[in-house]
C-alpha positions in Angstrom: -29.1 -7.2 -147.1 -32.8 -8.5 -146.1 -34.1 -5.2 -145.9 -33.3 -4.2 -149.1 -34.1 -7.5 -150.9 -37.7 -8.6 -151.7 -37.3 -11.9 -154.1 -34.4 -13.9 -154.9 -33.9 -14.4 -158.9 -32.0 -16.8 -161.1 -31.8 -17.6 -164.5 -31.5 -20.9 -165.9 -31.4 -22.6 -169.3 -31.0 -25.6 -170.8 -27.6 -25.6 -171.4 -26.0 -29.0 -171.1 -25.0 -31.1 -173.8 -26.0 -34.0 -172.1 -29.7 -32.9 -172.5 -30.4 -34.6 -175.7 -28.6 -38.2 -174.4 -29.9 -38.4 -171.2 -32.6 -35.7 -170.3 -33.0 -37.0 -166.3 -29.2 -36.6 -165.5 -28.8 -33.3 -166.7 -31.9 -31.9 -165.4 -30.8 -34.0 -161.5 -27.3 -31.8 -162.4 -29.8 -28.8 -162.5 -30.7 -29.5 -159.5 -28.1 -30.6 -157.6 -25.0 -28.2 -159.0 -23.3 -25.6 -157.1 -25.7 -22.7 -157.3 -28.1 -25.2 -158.9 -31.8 -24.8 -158.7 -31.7 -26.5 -155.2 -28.9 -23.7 -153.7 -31.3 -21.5 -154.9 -34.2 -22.7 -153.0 -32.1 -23.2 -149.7 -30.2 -19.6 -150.1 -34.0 -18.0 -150.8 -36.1 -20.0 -147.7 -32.6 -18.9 -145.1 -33.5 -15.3 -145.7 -37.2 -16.1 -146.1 -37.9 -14.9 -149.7 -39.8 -16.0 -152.8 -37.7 -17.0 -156.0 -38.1 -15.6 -159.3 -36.7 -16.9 -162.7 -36.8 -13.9 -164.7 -35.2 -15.4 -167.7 -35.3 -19.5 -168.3 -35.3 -21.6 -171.4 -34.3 -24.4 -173.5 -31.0 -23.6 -175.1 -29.0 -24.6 -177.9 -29.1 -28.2 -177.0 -32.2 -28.3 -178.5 -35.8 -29.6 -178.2 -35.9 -30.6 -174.9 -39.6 -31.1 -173.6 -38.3 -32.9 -170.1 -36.6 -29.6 -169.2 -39.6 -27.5 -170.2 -41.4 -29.8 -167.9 -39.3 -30.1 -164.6 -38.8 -26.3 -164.7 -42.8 -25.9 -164.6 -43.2 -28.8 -161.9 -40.5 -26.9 -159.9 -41.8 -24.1 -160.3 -45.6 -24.8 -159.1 -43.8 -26.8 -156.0 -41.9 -24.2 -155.0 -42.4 -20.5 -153.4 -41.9 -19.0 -157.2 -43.3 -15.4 -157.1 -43.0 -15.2 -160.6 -40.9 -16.4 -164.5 -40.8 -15.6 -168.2 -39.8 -18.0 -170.6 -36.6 -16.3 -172.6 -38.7 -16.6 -176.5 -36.4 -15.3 -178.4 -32.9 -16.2 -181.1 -31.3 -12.5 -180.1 -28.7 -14.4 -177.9 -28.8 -17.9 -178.6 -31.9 -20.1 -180.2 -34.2 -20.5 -177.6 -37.6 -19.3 -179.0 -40.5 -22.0 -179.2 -42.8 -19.9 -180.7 -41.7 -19.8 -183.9 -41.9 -24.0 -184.4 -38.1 -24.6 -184.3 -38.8 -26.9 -180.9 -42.0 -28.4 -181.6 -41.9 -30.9 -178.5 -41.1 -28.3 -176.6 -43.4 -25.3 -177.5 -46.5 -28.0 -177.3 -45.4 -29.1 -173.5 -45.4 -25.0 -172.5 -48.4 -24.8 -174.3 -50.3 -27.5 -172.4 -49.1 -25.9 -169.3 -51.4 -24.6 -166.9 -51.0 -20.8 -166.1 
């Protein structure tokens, strides 16, 4: 319950195939699914937490900058206690520091901290 619950995590990545045709609809389905990023944010403010996104990333759909993007402007509109990009291949290829997603290891990068 409440009292045993200080911050309300999710992880998300950029999963959909529609990503790489149409970057805006997927990222509105990101927002708008069933325990979607907006779920989250309702679910967290009802029992008057902070969110967290321990793990979040593109995915294997590819180099997809816009996602990269909305998750920081979401992030730095929202009661976000803290995040940590998911940089690594072990589970699927998501690293961007390694220059396989150029676009979108140059939009984190130019993100301010």
């Amino acid at each position: 319950g409440d009292q045993y619950v200080d911050i309300i995590g999710m992880d998300i990545y950029d999963n959909n195939p529609e990503s790489q045709i149409d970057p805006q609809r997927a990222w509105q389905n990101y927002l708008n699914s069933p325990y979607g990023l907006t779920w989250h944010r309702n679910f967290a403010a009802q029992h008057h937490k902070p969110m967290s996104y321990p793990e979040w990333g593109i995915g294997e759909e590819g180099d997809n900058s816009y996602f990269v993007n909305e998750m920081a402007n979401w992030m730095s509109t929202n009661v976000v206690l803290y995040n940590d990009y998911w940089n690594t291949n072990a589970s699927y290829p998501g690293m961007i520091s390694n220059g396989q997603y150029p676009k979108a290891a140059k939009r984190f990068l130019a993100l301010k901290p």
